[in-house]
C-alpha positions as CSV (number, residue, x, y, z in Angstrom):
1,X,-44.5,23.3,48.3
2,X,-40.9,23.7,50.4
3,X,-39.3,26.7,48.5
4,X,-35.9,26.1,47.2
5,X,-32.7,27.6,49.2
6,X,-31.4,30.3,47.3
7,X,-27.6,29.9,49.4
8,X,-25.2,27.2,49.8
9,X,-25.9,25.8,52.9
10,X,-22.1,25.6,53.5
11,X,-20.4,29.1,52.9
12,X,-22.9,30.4,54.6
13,X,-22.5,28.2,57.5
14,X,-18.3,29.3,57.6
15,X,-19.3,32.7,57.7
16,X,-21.9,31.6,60.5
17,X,-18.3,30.2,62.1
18,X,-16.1,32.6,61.4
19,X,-18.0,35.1,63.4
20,X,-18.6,32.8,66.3
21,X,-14.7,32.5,66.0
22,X,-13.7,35.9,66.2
23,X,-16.3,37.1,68.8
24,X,-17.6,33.9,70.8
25,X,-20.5,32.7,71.5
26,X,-21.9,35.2,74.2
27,X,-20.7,38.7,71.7
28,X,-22.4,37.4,68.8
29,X,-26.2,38.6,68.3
30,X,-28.6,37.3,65.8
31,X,-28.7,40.2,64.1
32,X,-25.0,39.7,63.3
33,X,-24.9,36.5,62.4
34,X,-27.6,37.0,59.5
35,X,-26.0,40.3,58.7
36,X,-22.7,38.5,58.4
37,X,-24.7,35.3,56.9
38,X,-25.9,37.4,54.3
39,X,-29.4,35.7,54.8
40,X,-32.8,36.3,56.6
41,X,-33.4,35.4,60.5
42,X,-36.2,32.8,58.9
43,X,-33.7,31.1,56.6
44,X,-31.3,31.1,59.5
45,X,-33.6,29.3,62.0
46,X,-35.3,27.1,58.9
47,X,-32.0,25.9,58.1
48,X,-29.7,25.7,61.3
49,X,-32.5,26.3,64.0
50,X,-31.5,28.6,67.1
51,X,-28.0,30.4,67.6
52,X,-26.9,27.4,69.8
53,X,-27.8,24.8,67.3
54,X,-25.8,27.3,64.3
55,X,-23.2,27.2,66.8
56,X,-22.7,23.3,67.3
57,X,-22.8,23.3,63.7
58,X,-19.9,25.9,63.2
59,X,-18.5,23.5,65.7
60,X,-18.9,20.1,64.6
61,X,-18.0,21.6,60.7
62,X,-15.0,23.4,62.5
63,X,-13.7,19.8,63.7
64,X,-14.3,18.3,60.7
65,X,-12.4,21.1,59.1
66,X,-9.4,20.5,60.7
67,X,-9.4,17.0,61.4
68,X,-8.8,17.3,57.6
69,X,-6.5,19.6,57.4
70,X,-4.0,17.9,59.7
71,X,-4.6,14.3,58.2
72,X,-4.0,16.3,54.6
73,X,-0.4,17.7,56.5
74,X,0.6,14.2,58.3
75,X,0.5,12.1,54.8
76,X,4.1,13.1,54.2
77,X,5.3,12.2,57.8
78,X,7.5,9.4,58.0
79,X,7.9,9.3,61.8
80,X,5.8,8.5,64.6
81,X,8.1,11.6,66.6
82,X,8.0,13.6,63.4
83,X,3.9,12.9,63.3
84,X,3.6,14.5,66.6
85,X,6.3,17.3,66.1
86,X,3.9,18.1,63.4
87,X,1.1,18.4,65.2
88,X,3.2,21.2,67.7
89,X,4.1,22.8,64.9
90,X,0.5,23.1,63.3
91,X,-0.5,24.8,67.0
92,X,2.2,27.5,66.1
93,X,1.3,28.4,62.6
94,X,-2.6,27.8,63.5
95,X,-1.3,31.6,64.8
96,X,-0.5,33.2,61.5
97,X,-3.5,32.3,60.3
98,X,-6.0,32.3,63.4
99,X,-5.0,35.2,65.5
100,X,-8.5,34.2,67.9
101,X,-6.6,31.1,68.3
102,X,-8.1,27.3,67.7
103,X,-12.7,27.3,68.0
104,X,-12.2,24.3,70.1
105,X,-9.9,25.6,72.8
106,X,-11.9,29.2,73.0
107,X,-15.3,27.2,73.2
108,X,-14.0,25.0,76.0
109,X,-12.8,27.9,77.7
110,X,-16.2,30.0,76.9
111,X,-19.3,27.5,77.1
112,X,-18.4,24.4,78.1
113,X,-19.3,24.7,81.7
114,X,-22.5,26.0,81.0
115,X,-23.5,24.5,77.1
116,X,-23.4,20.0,77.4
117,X,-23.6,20.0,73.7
118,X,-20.9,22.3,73.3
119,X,-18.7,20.3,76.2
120,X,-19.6,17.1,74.0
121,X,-18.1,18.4,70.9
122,X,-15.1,19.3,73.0
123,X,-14.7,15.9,74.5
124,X,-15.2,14.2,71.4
125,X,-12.6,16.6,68.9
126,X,-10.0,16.0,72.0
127,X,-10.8,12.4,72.3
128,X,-10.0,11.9,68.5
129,X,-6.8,13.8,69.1
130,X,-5.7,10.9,72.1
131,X,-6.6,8.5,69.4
132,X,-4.7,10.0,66.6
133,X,-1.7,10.4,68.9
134,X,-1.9,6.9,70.8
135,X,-1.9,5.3,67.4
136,X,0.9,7.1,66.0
137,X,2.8,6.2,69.7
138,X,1.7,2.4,69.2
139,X,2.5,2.6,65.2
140,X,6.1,4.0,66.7
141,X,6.2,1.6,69.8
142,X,6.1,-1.7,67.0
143,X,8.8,-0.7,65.1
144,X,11.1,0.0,67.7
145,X,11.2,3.7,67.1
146,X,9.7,4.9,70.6
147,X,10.4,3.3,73.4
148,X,7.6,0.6,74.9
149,X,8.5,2.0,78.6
150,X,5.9,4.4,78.4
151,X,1.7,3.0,78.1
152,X,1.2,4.5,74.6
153,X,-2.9,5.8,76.4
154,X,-0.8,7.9,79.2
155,X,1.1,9.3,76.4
156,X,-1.5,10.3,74.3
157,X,-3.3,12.2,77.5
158,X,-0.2,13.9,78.2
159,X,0.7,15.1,74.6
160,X,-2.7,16.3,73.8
161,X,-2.9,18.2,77.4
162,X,0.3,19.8,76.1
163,X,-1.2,20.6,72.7
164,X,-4.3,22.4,74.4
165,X,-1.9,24.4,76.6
166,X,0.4,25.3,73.6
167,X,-3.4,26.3,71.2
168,X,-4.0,28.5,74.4
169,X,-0.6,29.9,74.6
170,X,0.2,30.7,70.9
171,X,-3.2,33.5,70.9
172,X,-1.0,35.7,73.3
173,X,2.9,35.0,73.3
174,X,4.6,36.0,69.9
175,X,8.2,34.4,70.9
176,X,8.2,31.9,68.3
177,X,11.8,30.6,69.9
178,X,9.9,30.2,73.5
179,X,7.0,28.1,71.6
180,X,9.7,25.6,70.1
181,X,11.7,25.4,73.0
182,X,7.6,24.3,74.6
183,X,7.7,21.8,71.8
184,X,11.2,20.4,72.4
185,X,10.6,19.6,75.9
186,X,7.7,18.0,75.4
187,X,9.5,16.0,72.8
188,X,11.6,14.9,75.0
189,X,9.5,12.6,76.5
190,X,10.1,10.4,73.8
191,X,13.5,9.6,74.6
């Protein structure tokens, strides 16, 4: 008979995350992880298999995390242009509260060259990032509040290249008035 799991499978999978966050993939032992899990190497590898697997997990849950989280902070947008000032803005403050700067962007830098599951869950989070913005472009190319002289795809390649250089910026420059002027000029586009 299975035994039962005496942790929720969750928490222990942020803290999993967390510490993949802070120290990356490479710096982060087994030993640490369960230490930092609070759970035994078996439970770890009965319930999340090896450290790349936890890792795709703390991925994949990361995404998910913050797919929500922006969706949760774009209801109250009533703007295509505000939409994706918000999502500048959210790079910014990601800052305050993430000093290792965004999962996504430090595992494409770290493993994606070497890790095709890790490079997967990059393509896809980034791909649903176009998609967010190239609907909000469309959404704001219909009612006549963008311009239709831009292709709404291009856009969406070009604002979420910008995003990605902004998450990578924001871990080491602290001038909040250089990141906004970043933001502005990328706004600009819009006009």
């Amino acid at each position: 008979m299975a035994r039962t799991k005496e942790f929720d499978e969750d928490a222990v999978l942020l803290k999993g995350m967390r510490l993949f966050w802070e120290q990356g993939y490479e710096k982060t032992s087994i030993q640490e992880l369960v230490s930092h899990m609070g759970i035994h190497k078996g439970s770890m590898y009965d319930t999340f298999g090896d450290k790349q697997s936890l890792y795709v997990k703390a991925l994949k849950r990361y995404s998910e995390m913050l797919e929500q989280s922006v969706k949760r902070r774009m209801a109250d947008t009533r703007s295509a242009k505000e939409a994706i000032r918000l999502l500048f803005e959210i790079a910014i403050q990601q800052r305050e509260e993430f000093p290792e700067g965004c999962f996504i962007v430090n595992t494409a830098v770290e493993l994606a060259k070497h890790d095709s599951e890790a490079r997967e869950c990059v393509h896809l989070n980034w791909a649903r990032t176009e998609q967010l913005i190239r609907d909000l472009i469309v959404v704001g190319q219909q009612s006549g509040e963008l311009s239709q002289t831009h292709n709404a795809e291009w856009l969406s390649y070009y604002f979420n290249n910008a995003l990605i250089g902004l998450l990578v910026m924001v871990k080491t420059i602290t001038d909040r008035e250089k990141l906004r002027q970043i933001i502005e000029m990328n706004m600009s586009v819009l006009e």
